[in-house]
C-alpha positions in Angstrom: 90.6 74.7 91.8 93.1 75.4 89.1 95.2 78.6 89.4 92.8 80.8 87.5 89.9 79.7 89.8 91.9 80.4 92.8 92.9 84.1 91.1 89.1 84.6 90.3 87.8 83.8 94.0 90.2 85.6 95.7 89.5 89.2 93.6 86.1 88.6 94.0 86.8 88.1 98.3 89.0 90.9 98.0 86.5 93.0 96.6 84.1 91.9 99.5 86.5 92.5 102.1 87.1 96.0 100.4 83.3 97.2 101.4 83.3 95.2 104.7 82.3 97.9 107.1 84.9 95.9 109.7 88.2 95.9 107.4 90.6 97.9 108.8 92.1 100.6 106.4 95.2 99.2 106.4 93.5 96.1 105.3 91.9 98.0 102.7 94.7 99.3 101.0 96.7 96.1 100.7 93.3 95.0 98.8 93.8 97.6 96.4 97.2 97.4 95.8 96.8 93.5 95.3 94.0 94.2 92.9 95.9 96.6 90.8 99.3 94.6 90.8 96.7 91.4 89.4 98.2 90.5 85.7 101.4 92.7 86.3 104.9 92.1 86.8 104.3 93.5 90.2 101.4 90.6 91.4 104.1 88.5 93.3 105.8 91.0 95.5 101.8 92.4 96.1 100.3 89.0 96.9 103.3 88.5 99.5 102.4 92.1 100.8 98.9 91.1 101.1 99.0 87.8 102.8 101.5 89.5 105.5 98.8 92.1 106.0 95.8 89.7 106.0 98.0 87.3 108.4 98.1 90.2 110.8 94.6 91.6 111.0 93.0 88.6 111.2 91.3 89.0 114.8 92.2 85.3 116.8 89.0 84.5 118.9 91.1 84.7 121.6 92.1 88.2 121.3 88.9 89.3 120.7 87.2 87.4 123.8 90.3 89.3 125.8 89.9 92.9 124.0 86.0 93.6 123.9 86.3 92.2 127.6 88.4 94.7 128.8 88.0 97.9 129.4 89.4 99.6 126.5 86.9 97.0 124.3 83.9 98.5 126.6 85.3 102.0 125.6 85.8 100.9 122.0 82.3 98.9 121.5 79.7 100.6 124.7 79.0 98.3 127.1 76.0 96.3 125.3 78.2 95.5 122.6 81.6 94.7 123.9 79.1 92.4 126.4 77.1 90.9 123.0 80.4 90.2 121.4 82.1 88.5 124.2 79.5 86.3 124.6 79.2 85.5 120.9 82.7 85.2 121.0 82.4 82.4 123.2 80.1 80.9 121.6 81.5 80.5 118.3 85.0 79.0 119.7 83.0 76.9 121.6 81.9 75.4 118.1 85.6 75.3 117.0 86.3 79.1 115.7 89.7 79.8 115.5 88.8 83.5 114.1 86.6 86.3 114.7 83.2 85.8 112.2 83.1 89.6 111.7 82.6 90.6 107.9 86.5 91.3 107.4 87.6 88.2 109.0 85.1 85.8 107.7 86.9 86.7 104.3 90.4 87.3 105.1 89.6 83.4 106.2 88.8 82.4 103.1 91.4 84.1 100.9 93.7 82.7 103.5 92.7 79.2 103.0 94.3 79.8 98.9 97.5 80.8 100.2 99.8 78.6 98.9 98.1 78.8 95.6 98.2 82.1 95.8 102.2 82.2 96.8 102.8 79.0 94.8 
């Protein structure tokens, strides 16, 4: 991918995480700000801003088997859930996931894989 294709997939992704019922509104305004800093002398500092942020939420499978296994994650979730997700959880690091698969980390995933593009 040249550097215009990278630029076009990753405001497309950001404009998916955007309306990802699981982004975090943190997340969300990063997204925005990137967007809006896109073409101006302001898109460097932003994209550094926005890789930090997406670096951060980005749920490890770990942390998520750990968190809807507690108790506060039973709280959080109900019961049913926090149960469903653990054991989906499992299963997908079982098959090599290094993430959660939720809508908002699914795509901060793949903006994260054009990084250095992105910072390049």
């Amino acid at each position: 991918m040249d550097k215009k294709e990278v630029m076009d997939f990753v405001v497309q992704k950001t404009r998916e995480l955007i309306e990802a019922p699981t982004c975090s509104s943190e997340t969300k305004a990063a997204a925005q700000a990137w967007l809006e800093a896109v073409g101006t002398g302001k898109e460097a500092e932003e994209t550094k801003k926005y890789i930090e942020e997406l670096e951060a939420d980005i749920m490890p499978i770990d942390n998520l088997i750990a968190f809807a296994g507690s108790d506060a994650g039973v709280q959080y979730f109900g019961a049913e859930t926090a149960g469903n997700i653990v054991e989906h959880a499992r299963e997908i690091k079982a098959a090599g996931a290094a993430y959660c698969d939720c809508p908002a980390c699914a795509v901060v995933a793949e903006i994260l894989e054009k990084k250095d593009s992105l910072l390049g």
